[in-house]
N, C-alpha and C positions, 0 to 999 in steps of 0.2 A: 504494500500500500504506500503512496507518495504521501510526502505531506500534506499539500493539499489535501491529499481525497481523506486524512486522518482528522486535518482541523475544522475550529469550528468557524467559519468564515462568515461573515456577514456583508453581504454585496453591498459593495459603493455604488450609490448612486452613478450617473452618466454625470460627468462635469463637475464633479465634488470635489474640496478640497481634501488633500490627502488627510490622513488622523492620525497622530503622536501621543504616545501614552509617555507621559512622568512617571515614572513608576518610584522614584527615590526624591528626597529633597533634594534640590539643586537652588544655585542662585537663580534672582529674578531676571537678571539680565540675558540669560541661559533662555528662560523661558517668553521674555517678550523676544526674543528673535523666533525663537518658530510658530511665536503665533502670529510674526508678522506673515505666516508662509501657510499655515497651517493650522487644521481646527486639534487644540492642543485638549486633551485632557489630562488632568493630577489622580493619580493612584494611589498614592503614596498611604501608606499601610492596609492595604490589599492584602487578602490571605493567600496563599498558592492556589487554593483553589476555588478564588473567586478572579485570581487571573490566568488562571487555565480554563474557567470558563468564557472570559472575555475579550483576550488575546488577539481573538481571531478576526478579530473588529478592526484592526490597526496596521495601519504601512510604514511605523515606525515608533520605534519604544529607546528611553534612556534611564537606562540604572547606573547606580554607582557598586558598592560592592555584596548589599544584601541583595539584592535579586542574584538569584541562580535560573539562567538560562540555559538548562539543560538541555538534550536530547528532546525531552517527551513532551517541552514546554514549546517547542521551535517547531513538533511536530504540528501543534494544534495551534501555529501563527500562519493562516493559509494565506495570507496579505503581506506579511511580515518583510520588508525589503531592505531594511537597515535597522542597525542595532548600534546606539552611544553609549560607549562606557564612560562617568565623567569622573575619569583617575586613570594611571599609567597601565595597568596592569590589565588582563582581561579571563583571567583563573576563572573567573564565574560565570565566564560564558563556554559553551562549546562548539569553537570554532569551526570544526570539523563539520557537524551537522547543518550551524549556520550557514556552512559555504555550499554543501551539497544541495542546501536549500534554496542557493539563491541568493541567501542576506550578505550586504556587505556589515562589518562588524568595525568598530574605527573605536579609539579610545581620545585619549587628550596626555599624551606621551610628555607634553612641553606646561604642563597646567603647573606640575609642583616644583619644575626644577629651580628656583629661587629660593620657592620655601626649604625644601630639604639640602640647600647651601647653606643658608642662613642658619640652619638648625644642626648641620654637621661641625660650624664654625662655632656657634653657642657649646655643644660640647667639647670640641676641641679646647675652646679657652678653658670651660669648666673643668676637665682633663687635666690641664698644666697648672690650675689653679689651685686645685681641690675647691670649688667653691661649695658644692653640693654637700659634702664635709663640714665643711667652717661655717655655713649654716646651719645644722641640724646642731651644730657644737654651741654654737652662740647662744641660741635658742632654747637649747639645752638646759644652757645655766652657765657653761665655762668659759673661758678666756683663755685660747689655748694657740698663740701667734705662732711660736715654733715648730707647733705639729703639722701646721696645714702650708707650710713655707713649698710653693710650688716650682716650676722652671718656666723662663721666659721662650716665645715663640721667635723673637728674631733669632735669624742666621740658625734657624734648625730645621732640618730634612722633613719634603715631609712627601709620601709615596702612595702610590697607588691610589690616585683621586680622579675626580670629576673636573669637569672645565670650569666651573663658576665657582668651586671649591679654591682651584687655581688662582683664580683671579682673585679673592677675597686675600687667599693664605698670603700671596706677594705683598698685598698692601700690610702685611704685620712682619715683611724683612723675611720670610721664609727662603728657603732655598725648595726648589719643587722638582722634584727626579718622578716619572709614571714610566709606565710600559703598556701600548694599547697598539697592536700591531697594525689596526685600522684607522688609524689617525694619519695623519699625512705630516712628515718631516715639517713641511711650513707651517703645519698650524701648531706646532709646537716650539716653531718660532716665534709664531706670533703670542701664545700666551706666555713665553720665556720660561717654558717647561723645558729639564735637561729629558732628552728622551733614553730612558733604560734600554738594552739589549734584549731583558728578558726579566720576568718578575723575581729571579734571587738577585740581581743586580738591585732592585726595590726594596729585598726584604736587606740587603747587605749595608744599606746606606739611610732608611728613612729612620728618623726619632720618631715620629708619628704614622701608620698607616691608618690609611682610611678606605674604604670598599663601597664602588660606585659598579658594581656588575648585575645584570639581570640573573633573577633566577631558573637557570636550564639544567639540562641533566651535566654537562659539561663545568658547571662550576660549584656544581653542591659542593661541602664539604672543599673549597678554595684554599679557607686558613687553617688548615691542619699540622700535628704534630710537625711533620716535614717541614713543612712552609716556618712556621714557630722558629724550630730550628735555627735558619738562616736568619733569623734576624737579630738585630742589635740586643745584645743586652741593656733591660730597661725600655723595652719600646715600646709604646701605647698603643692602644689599637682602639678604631672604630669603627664601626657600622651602622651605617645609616639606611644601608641598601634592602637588603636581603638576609632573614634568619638563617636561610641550613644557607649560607655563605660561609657559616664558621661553624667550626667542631667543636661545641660546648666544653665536652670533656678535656679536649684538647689544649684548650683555650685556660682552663680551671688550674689544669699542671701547669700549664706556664707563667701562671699567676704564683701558685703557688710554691716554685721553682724557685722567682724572682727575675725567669727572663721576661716574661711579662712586666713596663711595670705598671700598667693601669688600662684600663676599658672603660669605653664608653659604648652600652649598647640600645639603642633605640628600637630595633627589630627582631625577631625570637622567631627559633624555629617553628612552635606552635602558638598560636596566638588566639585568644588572650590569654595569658598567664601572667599568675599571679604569685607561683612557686617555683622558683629556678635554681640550680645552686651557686651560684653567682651572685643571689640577690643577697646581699648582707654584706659584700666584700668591702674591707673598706676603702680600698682603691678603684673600685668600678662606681661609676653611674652610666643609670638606666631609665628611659623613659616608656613611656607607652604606646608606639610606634606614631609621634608627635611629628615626623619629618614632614610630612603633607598639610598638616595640620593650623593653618591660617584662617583666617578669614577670607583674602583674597585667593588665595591658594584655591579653595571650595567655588570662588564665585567664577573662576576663572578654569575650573576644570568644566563647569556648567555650560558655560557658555562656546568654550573649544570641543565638547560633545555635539551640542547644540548647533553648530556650525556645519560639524561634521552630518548629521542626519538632512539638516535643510541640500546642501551637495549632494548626500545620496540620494534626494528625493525630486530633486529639481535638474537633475542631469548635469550637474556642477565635478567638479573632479574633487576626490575624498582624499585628503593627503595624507592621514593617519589610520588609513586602513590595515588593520593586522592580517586582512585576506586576499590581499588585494597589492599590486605595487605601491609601496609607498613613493612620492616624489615631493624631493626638496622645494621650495616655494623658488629656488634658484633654478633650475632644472624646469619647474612648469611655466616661470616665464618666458623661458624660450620652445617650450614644448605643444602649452597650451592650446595659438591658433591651433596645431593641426591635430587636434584631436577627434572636429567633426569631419576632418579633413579624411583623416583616415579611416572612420567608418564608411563613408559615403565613396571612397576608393574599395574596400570587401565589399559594400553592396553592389557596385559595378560589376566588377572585376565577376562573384558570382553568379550576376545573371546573366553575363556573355556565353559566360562558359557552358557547353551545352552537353557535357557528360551527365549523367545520375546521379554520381556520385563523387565525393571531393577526398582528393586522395592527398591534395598538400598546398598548402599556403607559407608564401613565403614575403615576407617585408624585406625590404632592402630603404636605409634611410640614408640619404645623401647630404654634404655639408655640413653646417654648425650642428644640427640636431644633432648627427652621427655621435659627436663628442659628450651628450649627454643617455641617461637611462632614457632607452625610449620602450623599454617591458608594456609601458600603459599602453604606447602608440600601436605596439602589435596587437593588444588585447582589445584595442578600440574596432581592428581589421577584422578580427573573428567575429566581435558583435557584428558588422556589417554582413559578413558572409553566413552565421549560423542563423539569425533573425528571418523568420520566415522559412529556413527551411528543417526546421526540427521540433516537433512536437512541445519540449518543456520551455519553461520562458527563458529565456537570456540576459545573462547581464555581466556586468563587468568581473566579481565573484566565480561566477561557474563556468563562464565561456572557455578558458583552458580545458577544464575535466572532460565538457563536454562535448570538445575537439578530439583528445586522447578516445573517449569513450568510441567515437567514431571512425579511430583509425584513420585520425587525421594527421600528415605530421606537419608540426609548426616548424620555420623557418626563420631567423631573424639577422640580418647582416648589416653591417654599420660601414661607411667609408666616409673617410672627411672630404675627399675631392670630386667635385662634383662641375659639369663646365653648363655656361648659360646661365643659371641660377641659383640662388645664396643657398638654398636646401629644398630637395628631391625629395618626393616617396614614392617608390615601385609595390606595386601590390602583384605578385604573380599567382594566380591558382592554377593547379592543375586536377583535370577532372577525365579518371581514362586518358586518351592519348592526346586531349586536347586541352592546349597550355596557354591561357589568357594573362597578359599581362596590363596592366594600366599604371597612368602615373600622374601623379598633382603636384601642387605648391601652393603658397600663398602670396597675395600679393599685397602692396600697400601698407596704410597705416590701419586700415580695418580689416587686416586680415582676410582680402574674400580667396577663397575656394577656387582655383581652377584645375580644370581638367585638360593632362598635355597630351593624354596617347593612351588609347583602346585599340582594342580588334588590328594590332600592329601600323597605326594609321597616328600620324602626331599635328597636332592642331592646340589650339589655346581656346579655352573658351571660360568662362565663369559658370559656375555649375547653383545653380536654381532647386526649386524642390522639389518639380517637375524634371526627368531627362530620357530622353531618347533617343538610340543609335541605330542607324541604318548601314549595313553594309551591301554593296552593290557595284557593275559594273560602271566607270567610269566615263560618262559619254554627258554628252549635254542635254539639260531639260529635266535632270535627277530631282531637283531640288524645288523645281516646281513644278513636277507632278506630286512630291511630298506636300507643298503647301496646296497646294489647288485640295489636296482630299482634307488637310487641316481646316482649312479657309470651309467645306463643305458642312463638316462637322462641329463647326464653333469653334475651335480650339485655336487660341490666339500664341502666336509663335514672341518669345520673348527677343533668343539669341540662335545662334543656328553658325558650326564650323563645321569646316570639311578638310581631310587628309586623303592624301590620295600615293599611292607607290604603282610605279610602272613597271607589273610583270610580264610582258609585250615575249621578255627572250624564253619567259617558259611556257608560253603556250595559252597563260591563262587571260591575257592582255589586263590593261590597267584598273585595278581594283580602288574602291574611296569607301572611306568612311564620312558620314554624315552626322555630326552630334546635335540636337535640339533641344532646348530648354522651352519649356510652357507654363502659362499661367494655370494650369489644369491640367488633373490626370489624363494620358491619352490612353481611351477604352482598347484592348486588346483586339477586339474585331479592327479597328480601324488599322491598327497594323498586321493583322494579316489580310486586311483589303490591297494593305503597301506592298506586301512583301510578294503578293501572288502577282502582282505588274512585271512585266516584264523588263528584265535588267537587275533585278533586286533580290539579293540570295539572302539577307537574314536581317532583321528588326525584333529590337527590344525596348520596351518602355520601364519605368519604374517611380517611384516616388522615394524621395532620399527623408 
């Protein structure tokens, strides 16, 4: 059984606006943007199974971390087409099913990373201070100046960090050594981070680490016995990131050792907890996963959710999709124009081709683009080419799987040099023995759309919502026999180019193609009135 046919759906109206459930508090700000877009409703303390019975109402839902969108919850969302999570992480949803479903799934990656700067650098001083100490001590009843005598932060190491951690630690005279093998030499230029070899080169030199890694199966367990080892006697540690980042027990001997010599931990492997062995130490503070934890932090993960669902639901590009290619806001402003650019080249491109079956699509992106991720740009060509011709709905989400599933194989090739124009898109499909190629660009300060070469025939034209290609022999009068039947049937001709190649030496004599834009659909009978004229081997119409 499909999702759909499992959930419980409740049909939209014809022309309604889409509906977004609130399922968690979020800022206001979060929620007047999608009601500028959207008829918004709040759920917020909903039982599970008053939103398993309602779910199926909705083309877009944003939780933060108590909703659990499982499996069985995504089954019975028959509408469901995006999912905001508003916070970094997305544990509570399952992506997997989301994506088979269909739903794009996006978080708010950039909502805390301030707040959990500012709060890595709050414990860090607190660390070198003992202030968390010399408070409970004060407060206490004692006066106790030489017990809580701390170490200052200038001119001391500090490793394994975050970029804005970076940026704060310099301004207190830090020296800054990391190891991120994905960072690029110049940006650690630029934040005047020494760049380590390798992380014992980290553990060999920092007075401070601090741990800014995601939690995968690849870094459980990070700061372990091993790791402990290499490092400095007397070296703090902190986490802000991720619990099972560090090996509790691990972590406890080397406190107790004394090559530890102090923690700060914000994060726990199981959370909430409230009994740890750690907790009592009198060299550790710990808080209760406070790293996110603002004001602005919360209004601004709402609203970078929020953002994110109005994109997925208004045909906008989703930049912090977890299922989807993510793309830099650097990278989409050069990428952007040709996004419809490129669907409306798959749409082409497939209906030329006049196999059953499609056995391979291949992108080729020429010039400036080449140099950036163009993963969206090919995924935009499948939508073009699988819409309309496969049963389950498409979108930007499933269109890979459901290329694979088809025994389709994708193709993507980049070249920076490109002649004639600043960047190129070649769409080629092949379907059985017959291999259609086409190609666009964009032109202007408004980006429009043209269309350079179909059916092996090259011509320039600006592509409309309306388009239709004739192929036929090359002889005079072609073009207004096509208009005289258009001109017959109403159909008002916008633009109209023609390509033409002279195969005179093989027999076939000069073939052209004819490309047409219109104010309106042209009805299929009218092109096979066109195509059965004499001279005229094949016509296609479409709407982009």
């Amino acid at each position: 059984m499909t999702a759909t046919e499992s959930a419980s759906v409740v049909p939209q109206p014809r022309g309604a606006r889409p509906r977004v459930l609130v399922a968690e508090k979020i800022g206001d700000s979060g929620i007047a943007l999608l009601k500028q877009h959207f008829d918004v409703e709040l759920g917020v303390g909903w039982s599970r199974e008053e939103l398993e019975e309602r779910i199926g109402a909705y083309d877009g839902i944003l939780i933060r971390s108590a909703t659990k969108l499982d499996a069985p919850l995504i089954a019975r969302a028959g509408r469901l087409r995006a999912v905001g999570r508003a916070g970094v992480g997305v544990d509570n949803v399952d992506v997997d099913a989301a994506t088979k479903a269909g739903i794009i799934v996006a978080n708010a990656p950039q909502s805390n990373v301030i707040t959990a700067a500012e709060h890595t650098m709050a414990l860090l001083l607190s660390l070198a201070r003992n202030v968390p100490q010399a408070h409970a001590s004060l407060t206490g009843g004692a006066w106790e100046r030489s017990k809580f005598s701390g170490v200052e932060l200038y001119e001391k190491t500090l490793g394994k960090i975050g970029q804005l951690v970076a940026e704060r630690a310099r301004a207190f005279g830090m020296h800054v050594i990391a190891y991120d093998p994905y960072v690029s030499a110049e940006r650690y230029r630029e934040l005047r981070v020494e760049k380590a070899e390798s992380s014992d080169d980290v553990y060999a030199n920092a007075d401070f680490i601090t741990l800014h890694l995601p939690n995968t199966p690849d870094t459980k367990g990070w700061l372990d016995a091993e790791a402990l080892a290499k490092c400095k006697d007397g070296v703090r540690i902190l986490n802000v990131a991720r619990g099972p980042l560090v090996v509790d027990e691990d972590l406890k001997a080397a406190l107790d050792s004394g090559k530890v010599g102090g923690a700060a931990l914000d994060v726990f492997a199981t959370e909430p907890v409230t009994d740890h062995p750690l907790f009592g130490y009198p060299n550790v503070i710990v808080t209760p996963h406070l790293g996110a934890s603002t004001a602005e932090a919360t209004d601004r993960a709402g609203y970078q959710a929020a953002e994110q669902v109005v994109a997925a639901l208004t045909g906008g590009v989703v930049t912090s999709a977890v299922n989807v290619p993510a793309i830099s806001p650097e990278d989409m402003e050069v990428l952007g124009p040709f996004v419809s650019l490129c669907g409306a080249l798959g749409r082409i491109a497939v209906e030329l081709a006049e196999g059953s079956s499609i056995d391979l699509v291949r992108t080729e992106f020429l010039g400036r683009i080449a140099e950036r991720d163009t993963s969206l740009l090919t995924i935009q060509v499948l939508l073009g080419v699988l819409r309309g011709h496969t049963e389950e709905e498409v979108g930007v989400v499933n269109a890979p799987g459901l290329a694979a599933e088809r025994g389709i194989e994708v193709v993507e090739m980049r070249r920076a040099a490109v002649r004639d124009y600043s960047d190129l898109v070649r769409v080629t499909v092949e379907s059985g023995e017959e291999s259609v190629l086409v190609a666009g660009t964009v032109f202007g300060r408004r980006n429009r759309e043209h269309l350079l070469e179909a059916w092996g025939q090259r011509f320039n034209i600006q592509l409309e919502k309306h388009i239709t290609v004739f192929r036929y022999g090359d002889v005079p009068g072609m073009i207004g026999r096509v208009g005289t039947h258009f001109g017959e049937h109403g159909i008002n001709i916008v633009s109209a180019a023609v390509g033409h190649v002279d195969k005179t030496d093989t027999g076939e004599g000069p073939l052209a193609v004819m490309v047409i834009t219109t104010d309106s659909a042209v009805p299929d009978d009218v092109i096979r009135e066109i195509v059965a004229l004499d001279g005229f081997e094949a016509g296609r119409t479409m709407t982009l």
